[in-house]
C-alpha positions in Angstrom: 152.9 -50.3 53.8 155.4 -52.4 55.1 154.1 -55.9 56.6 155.9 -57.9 59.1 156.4 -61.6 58.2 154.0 -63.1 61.2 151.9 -61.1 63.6 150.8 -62.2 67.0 147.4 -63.3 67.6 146.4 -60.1 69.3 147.8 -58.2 66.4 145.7 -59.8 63.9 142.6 -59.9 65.6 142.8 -56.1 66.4 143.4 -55.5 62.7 140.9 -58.0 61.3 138.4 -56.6 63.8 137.5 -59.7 65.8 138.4 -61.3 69.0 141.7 -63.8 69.6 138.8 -66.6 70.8 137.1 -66.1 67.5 141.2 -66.6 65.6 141.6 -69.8 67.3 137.6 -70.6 66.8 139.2 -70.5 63.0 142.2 -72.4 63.7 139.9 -75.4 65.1 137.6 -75.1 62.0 140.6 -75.5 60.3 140.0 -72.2 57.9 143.9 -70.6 59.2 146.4 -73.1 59.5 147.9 -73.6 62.8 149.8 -70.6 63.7 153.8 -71.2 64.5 154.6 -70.3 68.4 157.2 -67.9 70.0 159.6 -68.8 72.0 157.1 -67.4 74.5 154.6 -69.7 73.1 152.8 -66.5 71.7 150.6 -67.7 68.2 152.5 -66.2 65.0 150.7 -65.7 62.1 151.9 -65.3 58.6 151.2 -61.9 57.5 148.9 -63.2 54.6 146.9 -64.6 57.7 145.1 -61.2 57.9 143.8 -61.2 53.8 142.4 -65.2 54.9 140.3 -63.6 58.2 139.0 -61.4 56.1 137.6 -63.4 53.0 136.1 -65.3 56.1 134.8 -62.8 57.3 133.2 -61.5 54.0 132.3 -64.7 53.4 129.9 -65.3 56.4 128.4 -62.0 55.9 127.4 -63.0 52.6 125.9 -65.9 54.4 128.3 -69.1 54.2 128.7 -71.2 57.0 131.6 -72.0 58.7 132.0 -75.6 57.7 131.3 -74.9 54.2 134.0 -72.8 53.9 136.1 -75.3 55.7 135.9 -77.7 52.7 136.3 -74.8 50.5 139.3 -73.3 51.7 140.7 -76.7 51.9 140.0 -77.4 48.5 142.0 -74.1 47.8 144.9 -74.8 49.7 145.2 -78.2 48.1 145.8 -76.0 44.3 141.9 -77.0 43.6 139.2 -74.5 42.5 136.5 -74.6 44.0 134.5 -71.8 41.9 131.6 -74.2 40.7 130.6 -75.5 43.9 131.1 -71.9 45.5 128.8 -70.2 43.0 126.4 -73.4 43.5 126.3 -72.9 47.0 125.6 -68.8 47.1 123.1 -69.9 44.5 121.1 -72.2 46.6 121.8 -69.0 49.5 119.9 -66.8 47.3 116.8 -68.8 46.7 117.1 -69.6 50.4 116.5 -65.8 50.8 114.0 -64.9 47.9 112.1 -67.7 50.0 112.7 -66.0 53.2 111.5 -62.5 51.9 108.5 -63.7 50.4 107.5 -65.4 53.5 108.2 -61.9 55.2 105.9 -60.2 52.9 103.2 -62.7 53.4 103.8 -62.2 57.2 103.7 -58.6 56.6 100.4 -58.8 54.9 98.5 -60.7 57.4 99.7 -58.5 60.3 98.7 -55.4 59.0 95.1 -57.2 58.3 95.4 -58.4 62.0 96.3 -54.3 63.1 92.6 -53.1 61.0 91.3 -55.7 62.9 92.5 -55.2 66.4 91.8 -51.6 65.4 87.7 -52.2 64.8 87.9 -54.4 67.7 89.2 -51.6 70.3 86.8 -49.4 69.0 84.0 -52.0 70.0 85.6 -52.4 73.5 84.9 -50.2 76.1 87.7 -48.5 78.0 88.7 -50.5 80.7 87.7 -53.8 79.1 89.9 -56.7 77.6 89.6 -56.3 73.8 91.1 -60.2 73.7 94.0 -59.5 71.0 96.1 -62.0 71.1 93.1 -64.9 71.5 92.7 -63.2 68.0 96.2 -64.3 66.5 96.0 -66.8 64.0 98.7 -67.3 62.0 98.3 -68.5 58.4 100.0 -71.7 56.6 102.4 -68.7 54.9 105.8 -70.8 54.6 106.2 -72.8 51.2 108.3 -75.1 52.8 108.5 -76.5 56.4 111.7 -75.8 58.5 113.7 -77.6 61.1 113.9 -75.6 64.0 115.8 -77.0 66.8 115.7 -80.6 65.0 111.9 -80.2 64.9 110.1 -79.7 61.8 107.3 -76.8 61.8 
């Protein structure tokens, strides 16, 4: 397939799949390199542009941030390889996540304690009468680690 040497930002977006806001969202992160301009001031992207959006875009559904690939991809463009610190960092991703899960399954557990429950207390209530579920929720210390939600820890 032939490629044209630069594509304009609408171009590229529709074939990367994403909006023109979320291109120049990129361009300010500083993951594509400021795009050359038209003599109509349209944005012209190198062709290769397209391969770049889409390792980002792999790349953050993997779960890398934005900023960390910032100082990746800038490590790259300078000739450095990164690899070590990219492997590191999906590393630390995945325990992230085997944390996550088992907090899910701990979660899991307890609600489905909390369901037999609620359903012996129903059966207890008569129709028409508040059974009081939720003054019944209590949720367990489950987390093996507190998290910083909103710049509070819980």
């Amino acid at each position: 397939m032939d490629q044209k040497p630069y594509l304009r930002s609408g171009e590229l977006a529709r074939l990367a799949e994403i909006s023109a806001d979320t291109l120049r969202h990129y361009e300010r992160m500083k993951l594509l390199e400021v795009p050359r301009r038209s003599a109509g001031n349209y944005r012209l992207y190198p062709s290769e542009a397209l391969e770049r959006v889409r390792l980002i875009r792999h790349a953050l559904a993997v779960g890398f941030s934005l900023p960390e690939l910032a100082k990746i991809l800038k490590v790259r463009d300078a000739g450095g390889a990164p690899c070590r610190q990219v492997k590191r960092l999906l590393e630390e991703k995945v325990l992230k996540m085997e944390e996550q899960i088992g907090d899910l399954v701990a979660m899991r557990k307890h609600l489905r304690t909390v369901l037999a429950d609620w359903d012996v207390r129903l059966a207890h209530t008569p129709q028409g009468k508040p059974a009081r579920l939720l003054e019944t929720l209590i949720v367990p210390a489950y987390r093996s680690k507190p998290r910083k939600v909103k710049g509070k820890t819980i």
